[in-house]
C-alpha positions as CSV (number, residue, x, y, z in Angstrom):
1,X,-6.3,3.8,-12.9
2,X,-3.3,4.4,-10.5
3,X,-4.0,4.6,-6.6
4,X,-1.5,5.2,-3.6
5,X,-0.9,2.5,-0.6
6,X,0.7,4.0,2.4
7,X,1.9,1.3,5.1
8,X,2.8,3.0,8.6
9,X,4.2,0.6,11.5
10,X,7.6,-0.5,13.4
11,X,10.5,-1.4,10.4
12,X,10.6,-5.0,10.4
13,X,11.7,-7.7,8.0
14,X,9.3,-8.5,5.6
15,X,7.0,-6.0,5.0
16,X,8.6,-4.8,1.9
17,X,8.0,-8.5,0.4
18,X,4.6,-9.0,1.8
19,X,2.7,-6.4,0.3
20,X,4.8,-6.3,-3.4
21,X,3.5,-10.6,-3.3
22,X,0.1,-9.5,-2.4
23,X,-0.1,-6.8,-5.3
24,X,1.5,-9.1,-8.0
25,X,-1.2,-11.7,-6.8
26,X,-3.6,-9.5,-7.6
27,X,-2.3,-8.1,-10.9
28,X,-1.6,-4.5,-9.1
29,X,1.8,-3.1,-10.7
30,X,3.8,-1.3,-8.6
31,X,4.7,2.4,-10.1
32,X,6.8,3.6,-7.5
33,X,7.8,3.6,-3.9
34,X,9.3,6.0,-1.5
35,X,10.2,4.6,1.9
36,X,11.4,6.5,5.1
37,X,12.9,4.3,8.0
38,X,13.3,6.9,11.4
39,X,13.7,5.9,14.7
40,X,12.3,2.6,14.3
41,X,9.1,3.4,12.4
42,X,8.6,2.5,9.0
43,X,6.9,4.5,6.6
44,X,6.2,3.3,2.7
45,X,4.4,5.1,0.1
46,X,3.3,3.3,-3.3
47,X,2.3,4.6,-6.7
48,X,0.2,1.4,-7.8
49,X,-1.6,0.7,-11.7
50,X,-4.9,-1.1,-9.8
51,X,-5.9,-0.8,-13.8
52,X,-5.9,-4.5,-14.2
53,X,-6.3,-5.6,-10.5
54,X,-8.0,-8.7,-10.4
55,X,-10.5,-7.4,-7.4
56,X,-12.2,-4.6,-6.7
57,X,-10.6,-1.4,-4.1
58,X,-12.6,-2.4,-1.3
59,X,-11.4,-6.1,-1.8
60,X,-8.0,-5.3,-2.1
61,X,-7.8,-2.7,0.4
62,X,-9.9,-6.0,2.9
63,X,-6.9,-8.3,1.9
64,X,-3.9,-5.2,2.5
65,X,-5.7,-4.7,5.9
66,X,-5.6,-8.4,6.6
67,X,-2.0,-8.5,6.3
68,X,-1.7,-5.3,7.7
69,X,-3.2,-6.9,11.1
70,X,-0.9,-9.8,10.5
71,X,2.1,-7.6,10.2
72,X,1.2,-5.7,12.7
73,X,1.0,-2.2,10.6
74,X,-1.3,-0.1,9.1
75,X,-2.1,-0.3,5.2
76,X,-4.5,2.0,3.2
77,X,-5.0,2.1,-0.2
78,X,-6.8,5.0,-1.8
79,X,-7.5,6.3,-5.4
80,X,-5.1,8.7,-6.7
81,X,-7.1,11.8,-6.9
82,X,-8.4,11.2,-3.5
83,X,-5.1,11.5,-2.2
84,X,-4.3,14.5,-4.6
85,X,-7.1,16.0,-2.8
86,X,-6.5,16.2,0.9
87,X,-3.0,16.5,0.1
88,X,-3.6,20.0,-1.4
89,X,-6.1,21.3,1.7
């Protein structure tokens, strides 16, 4: 089961290799990512296998907030087709 993460927030150091640890500690495999860095703000979009993920979505998208807060950005993960979805409205 793939799902997207979309992290939002000021480019600082680190984020990249905070949330790539978090998903390997939870067995997420990254398929892809697609960053834009524009006038300061960071913008990151991941293709993500959550196939083998050792928690559920909800915990994993608790534990991306989390770090989220402690990064001070804003991570979502959602399922694939949901983001299919309001992406073709």
């Amino acid at each position: 089961m793939n799902a997207i993460v979309t992290v939002v927030g000021e480019d600082k150091v680190g984020i990249i290799a905070g949330v790539c640890t978090l998903l390997a500690e939870n067995n997420v495999n990254i398929l892809d990512i697609t960053q834009t860095i524009m006038q300061g703000n960071f913008t990151m979009v991941m293709a993500v296998d959550v196939g083998k993920c050792s928690v559920s979505i909800g915990g994993l998208g608790t534990s991306l907030n989390a770090l989220g807060e402690k990064l001070d950005i804003s991570i979502r993960i959602q399922r694939e087709e949901i983001f299919d979805a309001m992406h073709r409205i």
